[in-house]
C-alpha positions in Angstrom: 0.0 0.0 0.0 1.5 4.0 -1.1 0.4 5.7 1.6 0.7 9.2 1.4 3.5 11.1 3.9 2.5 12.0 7.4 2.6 15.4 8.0 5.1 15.2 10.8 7.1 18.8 12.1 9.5 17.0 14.1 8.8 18.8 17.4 9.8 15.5 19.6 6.6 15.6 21.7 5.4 11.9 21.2 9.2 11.1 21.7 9.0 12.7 25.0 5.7 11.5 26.4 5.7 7.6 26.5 5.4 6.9 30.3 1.8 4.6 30.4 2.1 4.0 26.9 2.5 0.0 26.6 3.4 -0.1 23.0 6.4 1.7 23.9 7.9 0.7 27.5 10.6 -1.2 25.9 11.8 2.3 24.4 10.8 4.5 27.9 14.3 5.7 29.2 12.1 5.8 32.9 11.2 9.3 32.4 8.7 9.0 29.7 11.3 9.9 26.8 12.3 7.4 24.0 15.7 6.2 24.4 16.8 7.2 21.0 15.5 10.8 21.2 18.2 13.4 21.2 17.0 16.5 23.4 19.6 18.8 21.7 18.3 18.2 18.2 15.1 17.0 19.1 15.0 14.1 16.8 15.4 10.6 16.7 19.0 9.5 17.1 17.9 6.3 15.0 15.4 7.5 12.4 16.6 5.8 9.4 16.0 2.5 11.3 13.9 3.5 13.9 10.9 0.6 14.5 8.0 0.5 12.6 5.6 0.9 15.6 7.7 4.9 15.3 6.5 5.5 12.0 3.0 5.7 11.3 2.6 4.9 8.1 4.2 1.8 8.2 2.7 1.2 11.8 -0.8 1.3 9.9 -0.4 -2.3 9.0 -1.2 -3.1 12.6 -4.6 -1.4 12.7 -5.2 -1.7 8.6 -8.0 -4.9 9.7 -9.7 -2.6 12.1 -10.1 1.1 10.5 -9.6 3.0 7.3 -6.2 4.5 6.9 -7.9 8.3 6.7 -9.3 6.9 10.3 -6.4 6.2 11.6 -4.4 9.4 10.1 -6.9 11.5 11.7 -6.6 9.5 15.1 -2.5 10.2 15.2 -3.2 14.2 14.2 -5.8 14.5 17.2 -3.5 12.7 19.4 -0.6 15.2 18.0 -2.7 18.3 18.1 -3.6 16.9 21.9 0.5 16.7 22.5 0.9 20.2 21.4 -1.6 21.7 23.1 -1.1 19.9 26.6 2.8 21.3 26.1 3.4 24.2 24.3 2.6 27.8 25.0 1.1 30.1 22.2 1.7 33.4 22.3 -0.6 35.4 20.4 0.2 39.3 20.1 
């Protein structure tokens, strides 16, 4: 399946907010950040090979047998949205 690209900025925040997340407890460095996630750059340290549970599109092949893939799109970019408003400030002037 050609799915299209995920419309990912690279601002870290799913990288940084595992903790509760079972999917992802093998990658949890114990404070809720991925274990490959560089805080300097604020990217993945491994992204070229990162696993395919960290790349959505290719993580859709879990969930293909239970939702469409615009469902699942639109899942991940509420869950972003939700990251991004829980933890960053807007300033608005």
């Amino acid at each position: 399946m050609n799915l299209p690209p995920y419309p990912c900025d690279c601002c870290g925040l799913c990288c940084e907010h595992l903790s509760g997340i079972p999917l992802y407890e093998d990658l949890d460095d114990g404070t809720g950040t991925c274990i490959y996630f560089n805080r300097q750059t604020r990217l993945c340290s491994i992204y070229d090979h990162r696993p395919q549970k960290c790349n959505i599109n290719a993580a859709y092949a879990w969930f293909a047998e239970q939702m469409s893939y615009e469902t699942y799109r639109e899942l991940n970019l509420a869950a972003c949205q939700k990251l991004k408003e829980d933890y960053i400030c807007h300033y608005h002037s």
